[in-house]
Structure formats: structure tokens, C-alpha cells
C-alpha positions in Angstrom: 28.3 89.9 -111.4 27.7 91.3 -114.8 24.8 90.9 -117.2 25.2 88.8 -120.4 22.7 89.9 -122.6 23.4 88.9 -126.8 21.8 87.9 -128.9 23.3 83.8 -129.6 23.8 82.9 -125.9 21.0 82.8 -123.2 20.9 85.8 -121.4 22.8 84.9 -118.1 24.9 86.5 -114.7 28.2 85.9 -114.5 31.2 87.0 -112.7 33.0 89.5 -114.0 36.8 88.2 -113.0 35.9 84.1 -112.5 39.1 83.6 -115.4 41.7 85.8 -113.2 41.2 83.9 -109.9 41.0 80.4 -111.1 43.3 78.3 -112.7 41.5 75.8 -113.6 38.9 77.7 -115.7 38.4 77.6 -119.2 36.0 79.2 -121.9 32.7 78.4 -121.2 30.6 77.5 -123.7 26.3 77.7 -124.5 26.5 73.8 -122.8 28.0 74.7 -120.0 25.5 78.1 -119.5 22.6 75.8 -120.3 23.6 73.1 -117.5 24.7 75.8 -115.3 21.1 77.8 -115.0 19.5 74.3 -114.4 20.7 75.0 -111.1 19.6 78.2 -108.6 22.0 80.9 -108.7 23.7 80.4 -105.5 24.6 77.2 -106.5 26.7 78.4 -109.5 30.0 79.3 -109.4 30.8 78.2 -105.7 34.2 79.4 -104.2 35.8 76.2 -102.8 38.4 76.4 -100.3 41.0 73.5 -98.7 40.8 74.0 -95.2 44.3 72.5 -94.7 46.2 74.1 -97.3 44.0 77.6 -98.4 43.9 76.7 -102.6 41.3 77.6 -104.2 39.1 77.4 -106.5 35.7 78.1 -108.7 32.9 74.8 -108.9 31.2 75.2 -111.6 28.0 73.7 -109.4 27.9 73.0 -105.4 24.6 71.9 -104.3 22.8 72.1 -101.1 24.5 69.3 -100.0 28.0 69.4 -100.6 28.1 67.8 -103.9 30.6 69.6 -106.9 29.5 68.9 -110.0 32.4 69.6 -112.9 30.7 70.6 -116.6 33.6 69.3 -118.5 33.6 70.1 -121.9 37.3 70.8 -123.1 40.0 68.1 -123.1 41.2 67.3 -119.8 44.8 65.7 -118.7 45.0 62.5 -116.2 46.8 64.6 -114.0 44.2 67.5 -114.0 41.2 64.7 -113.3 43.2 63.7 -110.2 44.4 67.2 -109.0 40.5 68.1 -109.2 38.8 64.8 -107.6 41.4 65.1 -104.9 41.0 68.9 -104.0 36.7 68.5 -104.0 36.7 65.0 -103.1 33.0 64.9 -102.9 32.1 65.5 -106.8 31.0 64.0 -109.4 31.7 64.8 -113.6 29.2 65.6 -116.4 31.2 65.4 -119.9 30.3 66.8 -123.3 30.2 64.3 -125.6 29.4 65.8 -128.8 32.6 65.6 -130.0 32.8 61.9 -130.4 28.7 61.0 -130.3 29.0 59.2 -133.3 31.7 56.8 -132.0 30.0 55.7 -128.8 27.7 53.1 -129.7 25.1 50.9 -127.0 25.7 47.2 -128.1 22.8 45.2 -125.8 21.3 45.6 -122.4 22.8 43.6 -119.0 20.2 42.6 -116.6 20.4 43.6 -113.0 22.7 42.4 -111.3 20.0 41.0 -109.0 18.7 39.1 -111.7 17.7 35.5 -110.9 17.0 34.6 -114.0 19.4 36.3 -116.1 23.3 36.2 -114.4 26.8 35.4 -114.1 27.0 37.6 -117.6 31.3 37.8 -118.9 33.6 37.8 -121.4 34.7 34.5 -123.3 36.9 34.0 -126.2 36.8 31.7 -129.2 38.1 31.2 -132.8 36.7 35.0 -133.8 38.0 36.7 -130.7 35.6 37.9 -127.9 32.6 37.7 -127.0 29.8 38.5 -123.8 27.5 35.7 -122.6 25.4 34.8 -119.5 23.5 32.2 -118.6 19.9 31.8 -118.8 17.2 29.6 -116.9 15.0 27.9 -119.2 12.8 25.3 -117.9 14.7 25.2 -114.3 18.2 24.8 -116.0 21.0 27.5 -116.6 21.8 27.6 -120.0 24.8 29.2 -122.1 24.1 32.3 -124.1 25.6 35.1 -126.0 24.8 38.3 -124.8 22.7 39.5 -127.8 20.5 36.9 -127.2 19.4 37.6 -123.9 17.3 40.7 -124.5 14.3 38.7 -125.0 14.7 37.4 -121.1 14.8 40.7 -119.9 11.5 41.8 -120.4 10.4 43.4 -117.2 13.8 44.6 -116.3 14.7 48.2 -115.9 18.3 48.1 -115.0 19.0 50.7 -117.6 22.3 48.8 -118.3 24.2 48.4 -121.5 27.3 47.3 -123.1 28.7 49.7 -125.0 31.4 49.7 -127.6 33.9 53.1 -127.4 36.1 53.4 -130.9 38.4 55.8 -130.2 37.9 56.3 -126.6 39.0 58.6 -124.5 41.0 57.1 -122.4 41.9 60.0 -119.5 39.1 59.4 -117.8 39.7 55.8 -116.7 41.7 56.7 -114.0 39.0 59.6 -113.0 37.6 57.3 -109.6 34.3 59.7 -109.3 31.1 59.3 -111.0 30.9 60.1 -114.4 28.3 61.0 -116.7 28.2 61.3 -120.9 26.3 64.2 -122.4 25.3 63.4 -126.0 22.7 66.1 -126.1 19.5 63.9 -125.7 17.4 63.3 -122.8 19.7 60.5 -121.4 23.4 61.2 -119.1 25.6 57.9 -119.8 27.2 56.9 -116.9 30.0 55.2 -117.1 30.1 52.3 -114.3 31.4 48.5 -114.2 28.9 45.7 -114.6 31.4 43.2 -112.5 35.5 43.2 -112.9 35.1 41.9 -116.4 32.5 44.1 -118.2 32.6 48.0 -118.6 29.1 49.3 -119.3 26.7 52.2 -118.7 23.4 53.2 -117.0 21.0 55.5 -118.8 19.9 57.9 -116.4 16.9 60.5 -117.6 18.2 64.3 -117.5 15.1 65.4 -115.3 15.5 62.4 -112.5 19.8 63.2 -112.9 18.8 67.1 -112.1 16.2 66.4 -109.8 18.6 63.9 -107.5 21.2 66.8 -107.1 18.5 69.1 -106.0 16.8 67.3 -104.0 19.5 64.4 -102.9 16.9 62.8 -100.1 
């Protein structure tokens, strides 16, 4: 280990060679530093080895637990996604998403999919293209209705899920099969999840109860 003390990045350790042993590793950045140290130092920077096949390689986090967690702030390939959820297998991805924050916009919230009240939400097309609806009860009866107008049913309902419209996305990381999480730089992590086979949406998750969980995963 070596001391990094400048004076624009947080004083941190680091190890000295991490860039010779690894081929996967790439310039690390103030975000990555910052989520890094939200995690004790033995948990940084893990060694990972295959058992089967002896490759290795440096996680950027391994909790108590087994986890990996990937701080993925450069652009990655299709290929690399797969190479790296099939050599940790049990991992999970936190992307930086400054770069396109302002092209990532929440459109209106889902209900839970336990909903009783609010459900069988999809995709429908008409004269001006697509659109979302569910069906609401209202006075004991299901009734037809576009998605926007649902919020006002929902009150009470913390599902934390939203459609969300992605100009521009990037689309790599749809064939990335682990959990994945959005960094904008607020106090929410978008997770990117499906709603059913129809609707791609997200769940806000707080950055405290995200951290917390991966410390403390019972």
C-alpha cells in the first residue's frame, strides 16, 4: 500500500502495482475513491481467484459475504460485462451516470406489483403510437387507464417504481444479467429491473439503505 495524500483527491491507501496485475483495471477516478472508502479497508480491492482455472483478478469491493461489487465508471464492451459476471458470478454493478444524467428521465410511478387496486399495468398502441396503462378499481369495477393517470391511486404505495424514458441509452448493459444500479450523484441508486415482460422500469433505492444492505446483508 501506498499513501495518497494531494491536495484534489481524498487522502486514501492504495496499492502500489493494482494496474500491473489486473487486466481489467482502469484509471480510477474521485467516484470510484469516494464509493470505495464507504466500505472498510479489507473490503477494498479484494484478490479474486477461479478455483478451477487460477485467473485472476482485483474487485473493486467484496463484502463480508461474498458479494463483488464493480464501480463502473468507464465504457464497458458486451463481451467485458459477460467475461466479468461469469468469472465473479455472485456480483452486482454500480454505474456512473453523469455522463448521460440529463438524458435519463423518470416518466410516472408503477404500483407494486402486489397491488390490488392498481394492476395488470402494459403497453398498448393506438393512432399516436405507444402508450402504458393499467387498470384501476373504482367503485368495485376495473377500469382502463393511462399510466399518467394512476399516480393519484397510489397514494400509500412505496414501491419506489418508475417508468423511465432512456434517449440515447446505453445499450451494453442489457445483456449484463446481474443487478445493476445508476449513480446520478444524488441520494438515490437507479436500479434498473423489469416491471413484467412488457415494461422496463427502475427502483429508487436510498444510498445509505443500498450501503447499509451490503454491510450488513441479514
Amino acid at each position: 500500500m501506498q499513501a495518497k495524500c494531494g491536495e484534489i483527491n481524498t487522502w486514501h491507501w492504495a496499492h502500489i502495482s493494482l494496474k500491473n496485475c489486473d487486466s481489467w483495471w482502469e484509471p480510477e477516478t474521485e467516484w470510484h475513491y469516494e464509493w470505495k472508502n464507504h466500505f472498510p479497508l479489507v473490503n477494498q480491492e479484494v484478490i479474486h481467484v477461479d478455483d478451477v482455472t487460477g485467473e485472476k483478478h482485483i474487485a473493486d469491493v467484496k463484502t463480508k459475504n461474498g458479494i463483488v461489487l464493480e464501480f463502473q465508471n468507464s465504457p464497458i464492451t458486451p463481451i467485458e460485462i459477460r467475461n466479468r459476471e461469469k468469472f465473479y458470478k455472485n456480483m452486482l454493478w454500480v454505474i456512473n451516470g453523469a455522463e448521460f444524467k440529463h438524458h435519463f428521465d423518470l416518466i410516472a410511478k408503477l404500483p407494486s406489483p402486489k397491488s390490488q387496486k392498481v394492476k395488470n399495468c402494459r403497453k398498448e398502441y393506438g393512432n399516436y403510437g405507444q402508450f402504458v396503462v393499467c387498470d384501476v378499481l373504482i367503485n368495485g369495477r376495473y377500469k382502463k387507464h393511462l399510466i399518467h393517470a394512476v399516480e393519484k391511486y397510489l397514494n400509500g404505495d412505496n414501491s419506489n417504481l418508475f417508468l423511465f424514458h432512456w434517449n440515447h441509452e446505453r445499450k451494453h448493459w442489457k445483456v449484463a444479467n446481474k443487478r445493476k444500479f445508476i449513480d446520478f450523484g444524488g441520494e438515490y441508486l437507479y436500479e434498473l429491473k423489469k416491471y413484467n415482460d412488457e415494461l422496463e422500469c427502475v427502483k429508487l433505492w436510498e444510498k445509505y439503505e443500498f450501503i447499509d444492505r451490503a454491510l450488513n446483508p441479514n
